[in-house]
N, C-alpha and C positions, 0 to 999 in steps of 0.2 A: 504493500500500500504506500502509495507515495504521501512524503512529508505534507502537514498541511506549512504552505508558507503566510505568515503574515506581518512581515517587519521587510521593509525596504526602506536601503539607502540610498539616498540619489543626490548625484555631483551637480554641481549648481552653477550654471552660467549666467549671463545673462541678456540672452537671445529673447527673453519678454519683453525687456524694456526699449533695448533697440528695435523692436516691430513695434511698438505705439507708436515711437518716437517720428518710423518711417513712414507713417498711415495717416494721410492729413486727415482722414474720416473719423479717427481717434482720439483727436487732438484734445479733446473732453476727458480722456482716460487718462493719456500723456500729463497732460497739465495736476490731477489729482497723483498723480506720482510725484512730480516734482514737489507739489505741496506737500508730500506726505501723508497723504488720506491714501493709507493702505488698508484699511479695511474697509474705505468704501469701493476702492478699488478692486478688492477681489472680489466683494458683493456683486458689483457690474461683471466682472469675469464669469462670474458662474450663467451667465445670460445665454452666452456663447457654447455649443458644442466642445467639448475637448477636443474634439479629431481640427477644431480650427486652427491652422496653421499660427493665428496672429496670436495664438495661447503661447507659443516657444517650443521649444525642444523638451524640457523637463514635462509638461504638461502632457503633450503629443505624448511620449511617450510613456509615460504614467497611464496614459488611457489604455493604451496599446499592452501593458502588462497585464491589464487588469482585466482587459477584455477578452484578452487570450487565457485566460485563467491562472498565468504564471507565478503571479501572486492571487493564492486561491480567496487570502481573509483578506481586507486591506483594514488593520488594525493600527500601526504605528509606523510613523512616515519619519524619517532621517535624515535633513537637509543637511548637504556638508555644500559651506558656502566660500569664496575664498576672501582674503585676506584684505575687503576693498571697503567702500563706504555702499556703493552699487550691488555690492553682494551680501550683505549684514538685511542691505532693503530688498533685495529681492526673496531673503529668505524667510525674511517679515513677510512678506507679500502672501509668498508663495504657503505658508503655513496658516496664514487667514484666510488662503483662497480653500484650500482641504478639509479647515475646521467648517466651514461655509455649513449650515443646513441644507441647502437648495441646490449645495453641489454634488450632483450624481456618483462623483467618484470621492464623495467623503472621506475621510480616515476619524477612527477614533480618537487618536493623540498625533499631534503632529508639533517637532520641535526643529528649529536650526543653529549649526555649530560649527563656530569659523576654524577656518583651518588655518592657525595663524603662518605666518609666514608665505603663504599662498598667492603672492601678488608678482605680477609682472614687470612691478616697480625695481625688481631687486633678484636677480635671478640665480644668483649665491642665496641667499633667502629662502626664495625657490625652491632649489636643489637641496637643501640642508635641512631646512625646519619644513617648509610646506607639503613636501610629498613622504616626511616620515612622520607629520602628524596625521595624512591622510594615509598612513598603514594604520596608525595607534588608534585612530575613530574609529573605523572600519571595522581594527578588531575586538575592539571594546563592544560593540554593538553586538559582534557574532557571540563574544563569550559569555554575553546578557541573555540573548534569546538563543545562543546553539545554531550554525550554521546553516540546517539544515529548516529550520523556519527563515532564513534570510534570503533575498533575494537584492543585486547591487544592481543599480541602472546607471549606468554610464555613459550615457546619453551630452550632458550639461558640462559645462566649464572647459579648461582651458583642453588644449590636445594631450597635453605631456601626463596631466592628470586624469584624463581619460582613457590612454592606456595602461597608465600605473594603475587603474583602480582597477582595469581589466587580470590585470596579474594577478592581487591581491585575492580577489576570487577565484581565479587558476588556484592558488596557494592555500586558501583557508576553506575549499571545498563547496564556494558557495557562485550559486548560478548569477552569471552575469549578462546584462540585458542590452544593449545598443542600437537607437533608433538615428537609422542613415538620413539623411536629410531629401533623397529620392523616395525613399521607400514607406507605407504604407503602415507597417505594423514594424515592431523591434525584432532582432535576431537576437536567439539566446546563445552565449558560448558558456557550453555545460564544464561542468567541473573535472579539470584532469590532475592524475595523480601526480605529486612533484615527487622526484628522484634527487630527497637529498639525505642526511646523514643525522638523525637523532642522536645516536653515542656521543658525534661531534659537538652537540649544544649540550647534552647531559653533561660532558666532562667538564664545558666550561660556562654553566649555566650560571655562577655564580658573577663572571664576569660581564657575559651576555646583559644581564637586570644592572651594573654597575655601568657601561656603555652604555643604556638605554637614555642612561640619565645625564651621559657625557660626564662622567665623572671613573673613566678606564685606566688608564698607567699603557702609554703608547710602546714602551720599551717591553713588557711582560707578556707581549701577545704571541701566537701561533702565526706563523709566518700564512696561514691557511684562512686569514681573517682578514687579508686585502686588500678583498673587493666590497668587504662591510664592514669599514672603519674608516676613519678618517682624525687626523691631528686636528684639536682647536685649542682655541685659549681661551679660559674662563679669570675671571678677574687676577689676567697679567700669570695665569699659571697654564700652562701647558699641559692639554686631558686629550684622553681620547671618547670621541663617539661611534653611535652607529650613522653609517651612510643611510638613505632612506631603502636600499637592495638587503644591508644590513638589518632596519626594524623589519623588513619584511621578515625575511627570515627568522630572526628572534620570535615573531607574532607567530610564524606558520609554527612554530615546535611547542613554543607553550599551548597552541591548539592540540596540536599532535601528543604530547606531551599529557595534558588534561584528560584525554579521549583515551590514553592507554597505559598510563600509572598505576593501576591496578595490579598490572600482570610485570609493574618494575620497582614497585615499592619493595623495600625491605617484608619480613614478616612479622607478622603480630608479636608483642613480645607477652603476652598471655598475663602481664601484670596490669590492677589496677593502679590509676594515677596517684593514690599515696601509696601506694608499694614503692616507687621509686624514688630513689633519695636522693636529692636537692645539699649539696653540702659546699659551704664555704670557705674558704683560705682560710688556714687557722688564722685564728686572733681578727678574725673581722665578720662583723654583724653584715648581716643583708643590707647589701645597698650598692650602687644608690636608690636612693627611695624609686620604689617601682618596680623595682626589679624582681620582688619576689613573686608578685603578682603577673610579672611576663614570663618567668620561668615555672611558674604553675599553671599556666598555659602552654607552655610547651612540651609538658609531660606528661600530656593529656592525648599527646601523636602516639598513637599505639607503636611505634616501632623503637620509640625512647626507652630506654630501659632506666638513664640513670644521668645529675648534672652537677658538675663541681667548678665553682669560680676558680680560677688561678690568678687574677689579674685586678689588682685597682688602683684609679689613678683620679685624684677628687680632681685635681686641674685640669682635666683632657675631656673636651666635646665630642664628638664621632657621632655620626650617623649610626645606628643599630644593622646588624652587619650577619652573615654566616658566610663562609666558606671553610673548603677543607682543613683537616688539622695541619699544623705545619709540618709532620711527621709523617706524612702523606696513610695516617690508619684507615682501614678502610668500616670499620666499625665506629668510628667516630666525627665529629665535626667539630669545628669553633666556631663560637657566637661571640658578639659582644653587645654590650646594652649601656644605653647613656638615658640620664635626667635632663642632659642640655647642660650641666654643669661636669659634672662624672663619669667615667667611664669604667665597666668591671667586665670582662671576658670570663669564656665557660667554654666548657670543652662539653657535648654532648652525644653520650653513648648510644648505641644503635646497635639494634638486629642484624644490622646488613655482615655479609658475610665475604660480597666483593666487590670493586670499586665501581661498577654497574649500579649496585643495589645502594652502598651511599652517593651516589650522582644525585640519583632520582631521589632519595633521602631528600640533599640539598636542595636541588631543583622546588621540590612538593614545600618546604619551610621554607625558602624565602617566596614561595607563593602565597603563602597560608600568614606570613606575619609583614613581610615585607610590602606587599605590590599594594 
């Protein structure tokens, strides 16, 4: 039985506004945009057939999904708009035209969400921040509703991002829609399997979620990482991030990843969470403040058996952190945990039995405390 789909995302140009603009019969319409009367503006829209050409591209082809059944429910609508003043209004528009009562192809909820860096103003911009926050929205949406109710229309906006967002759905298993500017109804490109290397993100997943944030160490990488990295500076320091080829990839594994940790997690360790003992550096109380409370949460992951501070430093901030132990165990991990003021480190023991089984250990903990 095929999925029912009812969440679509859709790339946002904005071929609406230049067809008012170009339609002196319009000029009524035109002018309430300018004004900024967006909702009376979609009101007037829903007048109009969707199949009318002067609706734009996003519209056109929103009918054309819906018509063809592709998306079976049409419940929640996904404007990803870029980075402009024309795009924030078109997505206003465009999300009053769908709430509309009296518009045929309604949505239940319908929101829009800029893709910063998305503009043509700046094409370093562009390539850096715009097209890996149109990986992180995209995947945010699928790991909300699960792929497999998702449907992408990438139809709208700029060309670069219309075939990036085509990928992304090659990537994250979800159907992707495109209506040609000839043609009549959209063509779907269905979902093909990617041939890449899980082990590979599993061994360095903990880096992977640390580049996400451009916050990597350019010198400590796998010479196998790039085509999805790239050097930046963050204030006057030298990091590395992911290229936008890069978040893809990071996004397609924690899918992949999500969908098949079951059969990679370590095993049960058959102990209740106070069976396992929490113990601290001698000659120091729990702290910094907080910390008992996140490490009693954390041994509450059935594959934890057991967790002992080794580390504190009241002076030192850090971000809260896990990767491998430095002693490369495969039964074990290192954490660290800060107040904002303190920091105290912890070594956390595991089921796992080989370094497979603590990857995905890490991988699954910094999903579960960190993302």
């Amino acid at each position: 039985m095929a999925p029912t789909r009812h969440t679509l995302i859709c790339t946002v140009g904005t071929s609406l506004k230049s067809n008012l603009e170009r339609d002196p019969a319009r000029k009524t319409w035109a002018d309430l945009y300018a004004q900024g009367r967006l909702k009376d503006l979609a009101r007037a829209l829903t007048s109009l057939s969707p199949q009318d050409r002067l609706l734009g591209a996003e519209i056109n082809s929103i009918d054309s999904i819906i018509s063809r059944g592709i998306l079976t429910t049409p419940i929640y609508l996904y404007l990803l708009v870029s980075d402009t003043e024309d795009g924030q209004n078109i997505g206003e528009l465009l999300k009053l035209y769908y709430l509309e009562d009296s518009n045929p192809r309604r949505f239940e909820q319908a929101e829009w969400q800029v893709l910063q860096g998305l503009t043509d103003a700046n094409s370093q911009r562009f390539r850096r921040e715009g097209l890996r926050h149109l990986v992180t929205a995209v995947a945010g949406i699928a790991r909300k509703w699960r792929p497999e109710h998702v449907v992408i229309n990438a139809t709208g906006g700029y060309k670069a991002q219309i075939s990036f967002a085509g990928l992304i759905g090659q990537a994250l298993d979800i159907p992707v829609c495109y209506l040609f500017e000839r043609f009549s109804e959209v063509i779907t490109l269905p979902p093909q399997p990617v041939s890449l290397d899980l082990s590979f993100w599993l061994a360095h997943a903990h880096r992977f979620y640390l580049l996400a944030e451009d916050q990597g160490e350019p010198e400590a990488l796998d010479p196998r990482f790039a085509s999805l990295v790239e050097e930046i500076e963050v204030d006057g320091e030298r990091l590395a991030g992911l290229t936008a080829m890069g978040q893809l990839f990071h996004e397609t594994f924690r899918y992949r990843f999500a969908r098949e940790k079951s059969q990679l997690l370590p095993p049960d360790s058959g102990l209740a969470p106070a069976e396992k003992k929490i113990t601290y550096e001698p000659g120091l109380a729990p702290r910094p403040p907080g910390i008992e409370t996140w490490l009693a949460r954390l041994r509450e992951v059935s594959y934890v058996t057991r967790i002992h501070t080794f580390y504190y430093n009241a002076d030192l901030s850090r971000p809260p952190y896990f990767r491998p132990s430095a002693k490369g165990e495969v039964d074990r991990l290192e954490g660290g945990f800060s107040d904002g003021k303190a920091t105290a480190k912890f070594t956390v023991s595991l089921t796992a039995k080989t370094e497979a089984q603590r990857d995905a250990a890490l991988a699954d903990i910094i999903e579960r405390f960190l993302d």
